[in-house]
N, C-alpha and C positions, 0 to 999 in steps of 0.2 A: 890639369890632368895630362898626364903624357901621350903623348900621339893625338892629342885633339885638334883639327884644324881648325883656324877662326873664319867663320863667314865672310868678312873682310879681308883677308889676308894681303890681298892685294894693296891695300889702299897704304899699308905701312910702307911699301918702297917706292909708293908714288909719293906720299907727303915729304921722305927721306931726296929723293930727287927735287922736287919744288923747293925745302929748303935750303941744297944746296944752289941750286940755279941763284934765290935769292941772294943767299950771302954771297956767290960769288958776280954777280951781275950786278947786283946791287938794285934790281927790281921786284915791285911787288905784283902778283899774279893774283889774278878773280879766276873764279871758275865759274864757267857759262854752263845755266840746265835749259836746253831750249824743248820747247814744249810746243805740239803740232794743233793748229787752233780745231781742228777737230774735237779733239781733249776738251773744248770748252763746252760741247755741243752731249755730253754724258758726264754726270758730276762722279759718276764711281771712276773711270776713266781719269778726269782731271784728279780728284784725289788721290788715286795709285801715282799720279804721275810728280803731283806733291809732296807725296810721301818720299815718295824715292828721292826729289830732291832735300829733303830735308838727309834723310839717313847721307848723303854725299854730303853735306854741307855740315855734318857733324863729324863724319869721317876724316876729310879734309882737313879741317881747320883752317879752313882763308875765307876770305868775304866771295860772297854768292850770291849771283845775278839769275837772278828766274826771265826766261822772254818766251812770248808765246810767236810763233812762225808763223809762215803763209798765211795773215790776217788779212789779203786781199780776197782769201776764199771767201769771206764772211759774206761780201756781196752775196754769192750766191750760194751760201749755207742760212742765213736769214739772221736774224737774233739771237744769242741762247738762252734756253728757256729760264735758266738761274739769274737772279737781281746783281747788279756788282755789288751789292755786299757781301752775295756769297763767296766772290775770288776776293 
């Protein structure tokens, strides 16, 4: 449709930049989704935050690193109340 803008639009002259960096450097790039361990402590939360990495990592098209931060909090945020097999 003419004059429609894509949601992503962005993400075209980002992956057009990484793959010249590539070809021309001759390296391969990951892209880091860092995620605040808070996020673990509300499963709606952690899942928006999943999600979104997911839509980046389809956008993209390079391999994608998920790391959860500030995991020193935990001490004193306690356990979260989800099993690891929920992450």
């Amino acid at each position: 449709m003419p004059g429609q803008v894509e949601l992503y639009s962005n993400h075209d002259s980002v992956k057009k930049v990484i793959k010249k960096l590539e070809d021309e450097t001759n390296f391969q790039f990951v892209a880091v989704h860092m995620v605040d361990v808070s996020n673990l402590y509300d499963r709606y939360r952690f899942l928006s935050a999943m999600t979104l990495s997911l839509t980046a990592l389809i956008n993209l098209e390079m391999p994608f690193l998920n790391m959860i931060t500030k995991v020193d909090l935990m001490k004193e945020m306690g356990r979260p109340d989800m099993n690891l097999m929920f992450y």
